[in-house]
C-alpha positions in Angstrom: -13.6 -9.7 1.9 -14.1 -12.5 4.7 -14.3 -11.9 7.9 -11.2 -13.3 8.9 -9.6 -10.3 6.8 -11.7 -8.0 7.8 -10.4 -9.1 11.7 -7.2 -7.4 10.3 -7.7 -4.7 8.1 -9.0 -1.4 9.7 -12.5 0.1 7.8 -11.2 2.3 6.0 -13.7 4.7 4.0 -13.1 4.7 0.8 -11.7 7.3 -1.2 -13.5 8.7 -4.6 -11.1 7.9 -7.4 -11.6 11.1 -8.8 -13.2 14.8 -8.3 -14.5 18.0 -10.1 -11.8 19.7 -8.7 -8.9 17.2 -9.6 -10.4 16.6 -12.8 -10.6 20.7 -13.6 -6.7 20.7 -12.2 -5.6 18.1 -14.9 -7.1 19.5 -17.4 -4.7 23.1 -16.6 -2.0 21.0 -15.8 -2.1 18.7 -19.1 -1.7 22.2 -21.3 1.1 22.9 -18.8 3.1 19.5 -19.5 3.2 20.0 -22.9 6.4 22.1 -22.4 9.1 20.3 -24.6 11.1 19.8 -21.4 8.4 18.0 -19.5 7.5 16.2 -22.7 10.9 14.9 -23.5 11.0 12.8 -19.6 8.4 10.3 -21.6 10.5 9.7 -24.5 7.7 7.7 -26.2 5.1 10.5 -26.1 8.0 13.1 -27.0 7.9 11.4 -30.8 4.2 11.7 -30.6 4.4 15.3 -29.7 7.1 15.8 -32.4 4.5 14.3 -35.0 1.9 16.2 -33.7 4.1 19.3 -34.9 5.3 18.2 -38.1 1.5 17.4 -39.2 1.0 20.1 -37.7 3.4 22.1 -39.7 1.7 20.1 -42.8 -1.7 20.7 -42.5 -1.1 24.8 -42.2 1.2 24.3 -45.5 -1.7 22.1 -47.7 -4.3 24.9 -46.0 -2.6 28.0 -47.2 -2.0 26.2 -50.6 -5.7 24.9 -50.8 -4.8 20.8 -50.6 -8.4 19.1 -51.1 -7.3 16.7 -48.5 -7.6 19.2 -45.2 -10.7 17.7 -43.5 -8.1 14.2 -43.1 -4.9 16.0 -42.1 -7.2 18.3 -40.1 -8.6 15.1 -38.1 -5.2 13.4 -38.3 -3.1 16.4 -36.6 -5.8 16.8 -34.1 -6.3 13.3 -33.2 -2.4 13.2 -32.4 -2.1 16.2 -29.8 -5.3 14.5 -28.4 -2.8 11.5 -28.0 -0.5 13.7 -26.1 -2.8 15.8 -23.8 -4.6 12.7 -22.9 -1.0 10.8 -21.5 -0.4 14.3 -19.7 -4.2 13.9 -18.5 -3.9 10.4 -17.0 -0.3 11.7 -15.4 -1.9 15.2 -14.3 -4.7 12.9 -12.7 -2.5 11.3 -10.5 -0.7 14.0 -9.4 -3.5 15.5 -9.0 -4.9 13.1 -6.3 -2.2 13.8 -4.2 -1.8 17.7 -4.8 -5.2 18.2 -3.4 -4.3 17.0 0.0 -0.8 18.4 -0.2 -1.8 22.0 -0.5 -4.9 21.7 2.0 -1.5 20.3 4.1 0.7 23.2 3.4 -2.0 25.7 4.1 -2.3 23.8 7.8 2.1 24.0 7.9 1.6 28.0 7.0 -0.9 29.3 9.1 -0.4 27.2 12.4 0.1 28.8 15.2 1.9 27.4 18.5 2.0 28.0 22.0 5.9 27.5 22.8 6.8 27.3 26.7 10.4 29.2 27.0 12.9 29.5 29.6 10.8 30.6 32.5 7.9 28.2 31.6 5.5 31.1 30.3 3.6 30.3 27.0 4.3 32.2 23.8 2.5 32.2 20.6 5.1 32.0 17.9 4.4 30.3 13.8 4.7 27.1 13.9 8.0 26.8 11.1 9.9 28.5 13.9 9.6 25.5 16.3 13.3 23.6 16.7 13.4 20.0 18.0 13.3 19.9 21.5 10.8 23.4 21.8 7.9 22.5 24.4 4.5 23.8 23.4 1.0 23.6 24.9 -2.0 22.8 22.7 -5.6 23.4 23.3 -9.0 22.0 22.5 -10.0 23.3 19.1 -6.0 23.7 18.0 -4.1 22.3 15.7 -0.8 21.0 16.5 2.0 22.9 15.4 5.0 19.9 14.6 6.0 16.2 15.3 6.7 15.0 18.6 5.9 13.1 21.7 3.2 14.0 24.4 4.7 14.6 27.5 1.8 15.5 30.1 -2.1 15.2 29.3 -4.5 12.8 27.8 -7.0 14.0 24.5 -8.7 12.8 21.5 -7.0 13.9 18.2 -8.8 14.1 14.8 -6.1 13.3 12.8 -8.3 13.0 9.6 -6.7 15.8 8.0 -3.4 13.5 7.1 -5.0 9.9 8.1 -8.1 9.8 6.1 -9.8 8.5 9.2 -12.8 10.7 10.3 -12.6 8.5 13.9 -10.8 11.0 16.5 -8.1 8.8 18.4 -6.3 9.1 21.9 -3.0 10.2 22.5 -1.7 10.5 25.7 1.9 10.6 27.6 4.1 7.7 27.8 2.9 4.0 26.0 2.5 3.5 22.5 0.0 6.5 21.6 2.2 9.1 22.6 3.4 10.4 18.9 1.2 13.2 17.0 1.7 14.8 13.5 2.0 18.0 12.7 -1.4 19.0 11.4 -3.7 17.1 13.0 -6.0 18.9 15.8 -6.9 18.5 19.5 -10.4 17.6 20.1 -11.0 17.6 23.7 -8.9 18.6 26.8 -4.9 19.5 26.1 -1.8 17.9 25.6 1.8 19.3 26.5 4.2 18.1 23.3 8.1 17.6 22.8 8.7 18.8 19.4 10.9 15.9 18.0 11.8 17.5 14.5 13.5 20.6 12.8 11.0 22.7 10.3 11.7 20.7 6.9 11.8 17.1 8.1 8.3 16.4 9.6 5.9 14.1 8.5 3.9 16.9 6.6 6.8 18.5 5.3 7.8 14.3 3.9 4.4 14.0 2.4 3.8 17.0 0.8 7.3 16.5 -1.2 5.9 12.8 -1.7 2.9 14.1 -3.6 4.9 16.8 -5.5 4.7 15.1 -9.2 8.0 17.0 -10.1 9.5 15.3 -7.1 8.9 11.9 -7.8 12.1 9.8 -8.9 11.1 7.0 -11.2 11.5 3.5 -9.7 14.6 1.2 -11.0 12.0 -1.2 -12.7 10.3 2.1 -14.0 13.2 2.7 -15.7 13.9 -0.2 -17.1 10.6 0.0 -19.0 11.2 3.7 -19.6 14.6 2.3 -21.5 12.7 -0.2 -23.3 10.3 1.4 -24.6 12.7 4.1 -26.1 14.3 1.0 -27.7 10.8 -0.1 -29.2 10.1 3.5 -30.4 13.4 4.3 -31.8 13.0 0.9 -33.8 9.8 1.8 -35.0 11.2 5.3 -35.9 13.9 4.1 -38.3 11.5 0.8 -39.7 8.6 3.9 -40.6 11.8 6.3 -41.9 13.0 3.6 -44.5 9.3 2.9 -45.6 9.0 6.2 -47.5 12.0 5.6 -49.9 10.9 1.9 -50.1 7.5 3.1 -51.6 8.7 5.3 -53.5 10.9 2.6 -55.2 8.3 0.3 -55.2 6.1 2.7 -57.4 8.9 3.5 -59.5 9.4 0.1 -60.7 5.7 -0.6 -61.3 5.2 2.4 -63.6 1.9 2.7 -61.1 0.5 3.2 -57.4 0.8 5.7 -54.7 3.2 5.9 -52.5 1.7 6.8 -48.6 1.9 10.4 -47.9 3.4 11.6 -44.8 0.1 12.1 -42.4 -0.4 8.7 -42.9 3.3 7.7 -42.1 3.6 9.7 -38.8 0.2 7.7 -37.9 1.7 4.5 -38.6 4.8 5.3 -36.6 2.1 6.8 -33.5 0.2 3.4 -33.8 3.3 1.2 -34.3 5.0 2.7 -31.0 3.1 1.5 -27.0 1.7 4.1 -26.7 -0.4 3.0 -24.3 1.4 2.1 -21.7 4.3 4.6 -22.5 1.1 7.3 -21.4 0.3 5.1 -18.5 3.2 4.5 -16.9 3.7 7.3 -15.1 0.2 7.6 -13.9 0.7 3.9 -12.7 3.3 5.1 -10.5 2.3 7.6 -9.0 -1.3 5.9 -8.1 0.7 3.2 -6.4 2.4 6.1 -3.9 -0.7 7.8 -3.4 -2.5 4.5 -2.1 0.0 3.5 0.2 -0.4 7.0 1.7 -4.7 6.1 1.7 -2.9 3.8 4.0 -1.6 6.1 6.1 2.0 4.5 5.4 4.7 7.2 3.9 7.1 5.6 1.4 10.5 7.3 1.2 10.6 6.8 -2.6 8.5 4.8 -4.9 11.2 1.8 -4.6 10.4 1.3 -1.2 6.9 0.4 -2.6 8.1 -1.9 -6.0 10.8 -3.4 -3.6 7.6 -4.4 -1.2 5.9 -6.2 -4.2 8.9 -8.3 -4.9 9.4 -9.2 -1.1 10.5 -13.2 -0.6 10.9 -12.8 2.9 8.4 -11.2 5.9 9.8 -10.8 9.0 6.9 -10.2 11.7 7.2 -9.4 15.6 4.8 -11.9 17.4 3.2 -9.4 19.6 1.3 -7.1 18.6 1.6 -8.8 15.2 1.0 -12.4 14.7 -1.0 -12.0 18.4 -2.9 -9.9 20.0 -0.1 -8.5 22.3 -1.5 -9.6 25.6 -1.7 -12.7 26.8 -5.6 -14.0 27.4 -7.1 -17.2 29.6 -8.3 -19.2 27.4 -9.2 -22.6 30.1 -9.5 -23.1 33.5 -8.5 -26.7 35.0 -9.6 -27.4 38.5 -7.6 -30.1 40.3 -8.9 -33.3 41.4 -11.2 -33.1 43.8 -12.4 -29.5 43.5 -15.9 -28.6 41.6 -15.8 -26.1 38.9 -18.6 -23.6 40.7 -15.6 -23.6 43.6 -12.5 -23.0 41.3 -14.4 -20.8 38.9 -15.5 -18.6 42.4 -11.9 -18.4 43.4 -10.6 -17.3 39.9 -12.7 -14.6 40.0 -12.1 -13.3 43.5 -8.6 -13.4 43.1 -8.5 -11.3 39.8 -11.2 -8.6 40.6 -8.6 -6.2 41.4 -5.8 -7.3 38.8 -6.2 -4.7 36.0 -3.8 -6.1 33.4 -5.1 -7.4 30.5 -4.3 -11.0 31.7 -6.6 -10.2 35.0 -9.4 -8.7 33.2 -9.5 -11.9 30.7 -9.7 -14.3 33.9 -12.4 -12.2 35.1 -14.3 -12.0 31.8 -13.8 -15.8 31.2 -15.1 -16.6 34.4 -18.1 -14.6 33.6 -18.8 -16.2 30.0 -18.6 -19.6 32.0 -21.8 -18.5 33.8 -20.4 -17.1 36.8 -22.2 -14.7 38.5 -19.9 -11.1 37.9 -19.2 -9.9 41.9 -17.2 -6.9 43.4 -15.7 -6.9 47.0 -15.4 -3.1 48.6 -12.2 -2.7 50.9 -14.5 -3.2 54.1 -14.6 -7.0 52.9 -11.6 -7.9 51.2 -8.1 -6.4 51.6 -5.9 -7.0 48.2 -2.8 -8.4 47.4 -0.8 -7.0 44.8 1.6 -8.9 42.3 5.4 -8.2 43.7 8.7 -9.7 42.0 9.6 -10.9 44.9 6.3 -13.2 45.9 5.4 -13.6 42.0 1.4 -13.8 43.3 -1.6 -12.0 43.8 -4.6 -12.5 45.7 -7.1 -11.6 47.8 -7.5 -11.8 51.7 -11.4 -12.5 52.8 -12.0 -12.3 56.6 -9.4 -15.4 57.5 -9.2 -16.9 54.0 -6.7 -16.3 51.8 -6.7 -17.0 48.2 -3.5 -16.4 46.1 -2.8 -16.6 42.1 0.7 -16.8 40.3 3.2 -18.6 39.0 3.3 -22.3 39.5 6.1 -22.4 41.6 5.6 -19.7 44.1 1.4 -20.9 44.8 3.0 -24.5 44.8 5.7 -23.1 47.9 2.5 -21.2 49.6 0.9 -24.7 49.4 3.5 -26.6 50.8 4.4 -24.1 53.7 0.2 -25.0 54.4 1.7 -28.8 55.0 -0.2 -29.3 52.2 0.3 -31.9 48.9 0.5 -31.2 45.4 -1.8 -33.4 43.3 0.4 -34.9 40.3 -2.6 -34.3 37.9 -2.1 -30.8 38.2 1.8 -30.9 37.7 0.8 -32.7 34.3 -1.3 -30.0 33.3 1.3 -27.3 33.9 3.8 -29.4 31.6 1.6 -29.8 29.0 0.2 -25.8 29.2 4.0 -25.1 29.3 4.6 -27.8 26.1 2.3 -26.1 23.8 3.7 -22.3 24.9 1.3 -21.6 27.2 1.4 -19.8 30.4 0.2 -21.9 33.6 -1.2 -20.1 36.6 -2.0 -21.8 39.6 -4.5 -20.8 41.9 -5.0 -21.4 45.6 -7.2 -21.4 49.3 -5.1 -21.5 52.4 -8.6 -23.8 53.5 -8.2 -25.9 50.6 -5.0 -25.9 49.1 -4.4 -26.0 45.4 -7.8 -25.5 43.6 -6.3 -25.7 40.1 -4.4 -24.0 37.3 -5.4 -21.0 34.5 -4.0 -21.5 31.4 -2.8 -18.2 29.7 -1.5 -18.0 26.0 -0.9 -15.5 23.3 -3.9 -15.1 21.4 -3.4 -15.5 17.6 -5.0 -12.6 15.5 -8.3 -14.0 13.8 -7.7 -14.5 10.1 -4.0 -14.9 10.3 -3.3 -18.3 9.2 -5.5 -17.6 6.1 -3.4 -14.3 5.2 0.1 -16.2 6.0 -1.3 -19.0 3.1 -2.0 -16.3 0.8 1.5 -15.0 1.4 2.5 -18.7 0.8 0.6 -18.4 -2.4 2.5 -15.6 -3.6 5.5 -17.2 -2.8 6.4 -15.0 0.0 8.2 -16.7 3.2 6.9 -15.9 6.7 9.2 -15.7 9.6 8.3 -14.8 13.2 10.1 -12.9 15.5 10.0 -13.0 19.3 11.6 -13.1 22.3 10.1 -16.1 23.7 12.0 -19.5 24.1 12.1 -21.7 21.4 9.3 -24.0 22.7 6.9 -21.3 22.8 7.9 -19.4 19.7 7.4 -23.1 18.2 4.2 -23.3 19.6 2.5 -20.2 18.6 4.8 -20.4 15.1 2.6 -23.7 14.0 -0.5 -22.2 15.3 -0.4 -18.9 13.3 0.8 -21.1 10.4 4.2 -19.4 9.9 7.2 -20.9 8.0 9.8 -20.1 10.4 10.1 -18.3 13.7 13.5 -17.0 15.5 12.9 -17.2 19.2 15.1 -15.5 21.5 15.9 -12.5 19.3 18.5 -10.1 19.5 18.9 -7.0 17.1 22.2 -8.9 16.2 19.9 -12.1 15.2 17.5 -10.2 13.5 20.6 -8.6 11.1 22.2 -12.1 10.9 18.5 -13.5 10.3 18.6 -10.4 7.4 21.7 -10.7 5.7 21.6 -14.2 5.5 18.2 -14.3 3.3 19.6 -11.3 1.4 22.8 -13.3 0.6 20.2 -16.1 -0.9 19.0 -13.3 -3.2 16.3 -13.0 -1.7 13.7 -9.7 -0.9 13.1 -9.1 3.0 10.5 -7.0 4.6 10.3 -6.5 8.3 8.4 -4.4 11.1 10.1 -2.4 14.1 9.6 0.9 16.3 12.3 0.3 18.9 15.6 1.8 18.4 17.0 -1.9 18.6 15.3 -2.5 15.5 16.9 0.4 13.4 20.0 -1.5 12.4 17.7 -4.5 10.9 15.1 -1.8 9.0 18.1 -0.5 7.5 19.3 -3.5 6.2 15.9 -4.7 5.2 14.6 -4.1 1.9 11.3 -2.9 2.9 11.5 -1.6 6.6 8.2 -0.6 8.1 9.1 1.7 10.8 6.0 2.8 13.3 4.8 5.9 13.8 4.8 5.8 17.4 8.3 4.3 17.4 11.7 6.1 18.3 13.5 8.4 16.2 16.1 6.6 15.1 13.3 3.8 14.2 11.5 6.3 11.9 14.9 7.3 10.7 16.6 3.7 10.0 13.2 2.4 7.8 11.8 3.6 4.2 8.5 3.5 5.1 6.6 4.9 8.2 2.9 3.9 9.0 0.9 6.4 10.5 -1.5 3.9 12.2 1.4 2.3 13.7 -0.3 -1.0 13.2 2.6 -3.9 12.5 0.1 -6.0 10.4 0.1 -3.1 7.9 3.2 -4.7 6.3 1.0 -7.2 4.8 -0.9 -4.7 2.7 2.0 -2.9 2.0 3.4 -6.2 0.1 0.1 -6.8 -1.3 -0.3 -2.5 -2.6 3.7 -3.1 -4.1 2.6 -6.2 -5.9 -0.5 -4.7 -7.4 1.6 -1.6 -8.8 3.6 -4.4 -10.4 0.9 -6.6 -11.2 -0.8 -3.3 -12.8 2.1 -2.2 -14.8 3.0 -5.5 -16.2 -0.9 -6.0 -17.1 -1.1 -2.8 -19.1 2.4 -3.4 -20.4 0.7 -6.9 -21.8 -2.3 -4.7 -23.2 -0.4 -1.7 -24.8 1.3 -4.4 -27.1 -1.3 -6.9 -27.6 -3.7 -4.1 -28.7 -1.4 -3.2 -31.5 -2.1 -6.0 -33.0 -5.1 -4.8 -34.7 -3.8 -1.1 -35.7 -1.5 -2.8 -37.4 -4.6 -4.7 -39.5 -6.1 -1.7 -40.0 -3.5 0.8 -40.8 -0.9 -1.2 -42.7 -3.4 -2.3 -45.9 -4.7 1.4 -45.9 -1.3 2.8 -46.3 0.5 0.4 -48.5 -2.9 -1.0 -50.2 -2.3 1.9 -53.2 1.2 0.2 -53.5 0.5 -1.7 -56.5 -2.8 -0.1 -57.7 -3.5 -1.5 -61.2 -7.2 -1.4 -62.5 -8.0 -2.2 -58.8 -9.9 0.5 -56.8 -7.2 -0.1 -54.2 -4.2 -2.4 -55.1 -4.1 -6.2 -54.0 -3.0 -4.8 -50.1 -6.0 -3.8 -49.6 -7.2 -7.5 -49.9 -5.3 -7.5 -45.9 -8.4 -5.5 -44.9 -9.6 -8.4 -42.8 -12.4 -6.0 -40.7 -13.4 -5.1 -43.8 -13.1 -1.2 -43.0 -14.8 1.2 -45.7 -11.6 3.3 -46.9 -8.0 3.6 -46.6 -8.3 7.1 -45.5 -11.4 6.4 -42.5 -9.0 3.1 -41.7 -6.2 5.4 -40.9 -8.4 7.7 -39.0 -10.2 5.6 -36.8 -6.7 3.7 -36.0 -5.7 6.9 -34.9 -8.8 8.0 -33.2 -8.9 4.2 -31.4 -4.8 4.5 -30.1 -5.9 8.2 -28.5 -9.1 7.1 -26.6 -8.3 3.8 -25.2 -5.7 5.9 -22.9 -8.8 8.0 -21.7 -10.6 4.6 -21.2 -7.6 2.5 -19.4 -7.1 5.9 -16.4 -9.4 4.5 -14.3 -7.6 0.9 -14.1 -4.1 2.8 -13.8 -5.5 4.6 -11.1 -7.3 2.3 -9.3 -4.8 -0.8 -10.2 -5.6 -3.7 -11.2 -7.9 -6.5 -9.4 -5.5 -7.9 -6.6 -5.9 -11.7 -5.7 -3.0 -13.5 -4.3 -1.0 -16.0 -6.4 2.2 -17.4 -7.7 4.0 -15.4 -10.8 3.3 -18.8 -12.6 -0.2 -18.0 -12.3 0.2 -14.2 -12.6 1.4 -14.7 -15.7 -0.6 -17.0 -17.3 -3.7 -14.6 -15.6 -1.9 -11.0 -17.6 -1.1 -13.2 -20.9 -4.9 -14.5 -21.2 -6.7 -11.6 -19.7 -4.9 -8.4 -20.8 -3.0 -10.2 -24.0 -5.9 -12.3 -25.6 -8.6 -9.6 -24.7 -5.7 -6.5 -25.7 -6.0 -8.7 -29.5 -9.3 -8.7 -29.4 -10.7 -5.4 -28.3 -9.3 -3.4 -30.5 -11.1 -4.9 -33.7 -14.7 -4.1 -32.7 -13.7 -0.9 -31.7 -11.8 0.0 -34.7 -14.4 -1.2 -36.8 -17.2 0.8 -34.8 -15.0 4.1 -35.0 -15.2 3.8 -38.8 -18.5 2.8 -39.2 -19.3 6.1 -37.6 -16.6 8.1 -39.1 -18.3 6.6 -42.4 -22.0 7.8 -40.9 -20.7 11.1 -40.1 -18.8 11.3 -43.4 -15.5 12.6 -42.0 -13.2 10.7 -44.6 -12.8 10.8 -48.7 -14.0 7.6 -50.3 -16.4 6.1 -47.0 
């Protein structure tokens, strides 16, 4: 990751994929999901399953009668419900991930405690499911907070680790932007007075412990789709391997000679004939995706707020906070004509030593990087003026001189009232800092009139302009919203490298902006946390609602981030598209790596067809890997179609390797990757598995 990224993206620890205890939890949980009823959501692994039991059924048949073919149909019938408990595995591992912090959640929901303030203002300790929305409570140092809401008095750190993931404690305090806590998390230091904001049932936890409930998650529409697919594919494959039987039969018939395939090797036919694969996968994928979007500390509603992210066309993004820092910073200092830069650069700093908004502090740390000499005036010497509406200055009074800062207009009337001119050099600078949406801010000595002009401007986020051209590269337009004119929105808009910008917004432009690139067919994703955003998050596709942001905010979007940090959007898109990117790449692989089964399993069965004086019938000349026997051909088929789900978990999990770029390119990337090396991998490791089935002995004739 550059450093321009890393500008934007928080540090973020990162989590193990898997653990003993997750890992000893899907194994219990695999056994469990062999239920028929569980079984039969995954239609393709529901055939499997039902093979499993009619070999099953078999193999206790031939055992009791004394077949001398038990050691195969013994491997076979195993190797099938391996098939099976390894796609519940890979499903049981995801789940899994998320369980683990759900029940160390629900045990924090149980057994908090709260301190609720009632009619007389007294403090009683009640459990925390019996606070209602509007209760006032009172938490400690060392306590955990009982519910959602807003702080209302008191200033603390808060370790919110416990849902966040982030071991860093944070502030929260009343009023501003850091005023929202979580249910859950706990008070480090001092105390904090909180406005529960939600009935029992609907808080954050309560959201994210139903997210991570497996039996709770409602597949995706594109989920689906494959779902329906690849029922089609295995209910094709049923009724080709169903008419093979009577085919061979015929066929032997006729010839007066042969065998026809008996029915282990059938059902493992139809089991490597089928995607099995990705039909085991594809939950797993799904759920992997939901569980790191919450790493991210961002709560999807369903997992189609997360599919519809990765096919986003359109970003919407607020300019402050967002595309800019959110405060505006001095970035020059132009002394007018006449006027040394030591003087000016003295002046700038005496006049802002007392202005504590960002915008005052930058001047002052500006100055400083310039070489000027950091001072600090005591009331005794200096008596300071404070911004006003009504003056639109501030300043500082030193014995009889008077400096002032402020808006061009009102320094260039304290000026004039002096009797003093205005240089034109300086009104040039002011146009131009004004032309390229900056802020000017003209600064001035009652001794010496206008010493010059600061120029202010939004600060764009390092590593923006390199993250808006890999949007680009995705094909994903970037618009900026802000409530600037349109000379500064354009301004800032071509230095942040957007497409398009909407300056002057209203929350009736932002839902015109909406509907109008919905009615292109296009995806749109947008940012809010005020409660004039709520109608454009609820048209949005994606709406990325913060966490500090009002109700009806949190309420209008399908997704909530934690962090409330409005640049998380773009690794939301970027998580969505992986999930796609993953299950279309596995997808790829699940049917490109049946390509070689079918080398391997079609000449064993059907090679007896037409046995003459040959050992094995001219179909077995198709045995291109040269495998030792029809039987061990079969079995390592088999063996090879179980354990490459085992192998491919990790990448489910973990998702594929994200790099922005067009579908062209994605495409071409999944097709050569994942289809050419899905036809190739297969061979060496089907051949292996029967060299060492041959080693070991484990089937007739190797």
């Amino acid at each position: 990751m550059d450093n321009a990224t890393m500008d934007i993206v928080p540090h973020r620890k990162k989590r193990p994929l898997v653990d003993a205890e997750v890992t000893k939890r899907a194994f219990v949980d695999a056994l469990i999901k062999l239920n028929p009823k569980t079984l039969a959501k995954n239609p393709v692994m529901f055939v499997v399953g039902v093979g499993s039991l009619f070999t099953t059924a078999l193999f206790v048949r031939d055992l009791i009668a004394g077949s001398h073919n038990l050691l195969f149909e013994g491997q076979i019938t195993v190797w099938l419900w391996f098939t099976v408990l390894f796609a519940n595995f890979a499903e049981a591992l995801a789940e899994g991930r998320g369980k683990a912090q759900a029940d160390s959640l629900r045990k924090n929901r149980q057994e908090t405690m709260a301190k609720r303030e009632n009619a007389s203002g007294v403090l009683e300790n009640i459990a925390a499911t019996q606070l209602r929305k509007g209760d006032i409570v009172k938490v400690m140092a060392g306590e955990v907070i009982p519910g959602d809401g807003d702080v209302i008095e008191g200033v603390a750190t808060v370790d919110e680790s416990a849902i966040t993931g982030e071991s860093a404690p944070v502030i929260r305090e009343s009023g501003g932007d850091r005023s929202a806590v979580t249910g859950g998390t706990k008070v480090l230091s001092d105390w904090l007075r909180i406005k529960i904001s939600v009935d029992p049932g609907h808080t954050f936890l309560d959201r994210m412990i139903a997210l991570v409930e497996g039996a709770s998650r409602q597949k995706t529409p594109n989920e689906i789709a494959l779902n329906t697919l690849l029922s089609g594919l295995t209910l094709v494959f049923v009724f080709a391997v169903v008419s093979l039987l009577p085919f061979a039969l015929y066929s032997v018939k006729q010839a007066g000679a042969g065998t026809a395939p008996d029915m282990f090797s059938l059902v493992s036919l139809l089991v490597c004939l089928i995607p099995t694969t990705i039909g085991a996968l594809l939950s797993a994928i799904g759920i992997a995706g939901m569980d790191r979007v919450l790493q991210h500390n961002v709560l999807a509603m369903s997992g189609k707020a997360i599919e519809a992210a990765g096919d986003v066309d359109t970003l919407l993004l607020d300019k402050t906070g967002t595309i800019t820092l959110g405060n505006r910073q001095a970035v020059e200092f132009i002394p007018a004509p006449g006027i040394k830069d030591e003087e000016f650069l003295d002046a700038v700093q005496l006049s802002s030593l007392a202005d504590e908004t960002p915008e005052g502090r930058s001047i002052v740390a500006l100055a400083k990087e310039k070489g000027l000499r950091e001072r600090s005036l005591t009331a005794k010497e200096a008596r300071f003026i404070s911004f006003s509406a009504q003056t639109r200055m501030s300043g500082v009074d030193i014995g009889h001189r008077r400096i002032r800062k402020g808006a061009s207009e009102a320094v260039f009337r304290f000026v004039k009232e002096l009797g003093m001119a205005i240089p034109d050099e300086v009104e040039r600078q002011i146009t131009r800092i004004a032309q390229a949406g900056g802020t000017p801010l003209a600064v001035a000595d009652d001794s010496r009139g206008l010493l010059g002009v600061i120029h202010l401007k939004d600060v764009v986020k390092g590593g923006m302009k390199e993250r808006f051209e890999q949007l680009r590269a995705m094909g994903i337009r970037t618009i900026m919203i802000t409530g600037d004119n349109p000379l500064t929105a354009a301004a800032i808009a071509t230095e942040a490298g957007v497409d398009d910008f909407l300056a002057e917004a209203t929350p009736e432009a932002k839902m015109q902006l909406i509907l109008k690139e919905q009615s292109s067919g296009r995806l749109v994703a947008m940012t809010g946390d005020g409660t004039n955003d709520a109608p454009a998050l609820a048209a949005a596709d994606v709406g990325l609602a913060m966490n500090t942001g009002t109700q009806a905010a949190k309420e209008a979007g399908n997704m909530i981030d934690l962090d409330s940090n409005p640049t998380k959007l773009i690794e939301v898109v970027q998580i969505g598209k992986q999930l796609l990117m993953t299950r279309g790449a596995l997808t790829t692989f699940s049917i490109a790596n049946d390509v070689a089964k079918y080398f391997a399993i079609l000449p064993a069965i059907f090679g007896a067809l037409y046995m003459q004086s040959s050992a094995h019938g001219p179909l077995w000349n198709l045995n291109l890997m040269g495998l030792h026997s029809p039987q061990s051909a079969i079995l390592a088929a088999v063996i090879f179609n179980a354990v490459i789900i085992i192998a491919l978990i990790p990448l489910a999990l973990r998702g594929v390797s994200y790099r922005p770029m067009s579908a062209a390119q994605l495409l071409r990337r999944n097709l050569i990757v994942y289809g050419f090396f899905g036809v190739i991998l297969p061979f060496p490791g089907i051949y292996a598995i029967d060299n060492l089935i041959c080693f070991l002995q484990l089937a007739p004739g190797s």
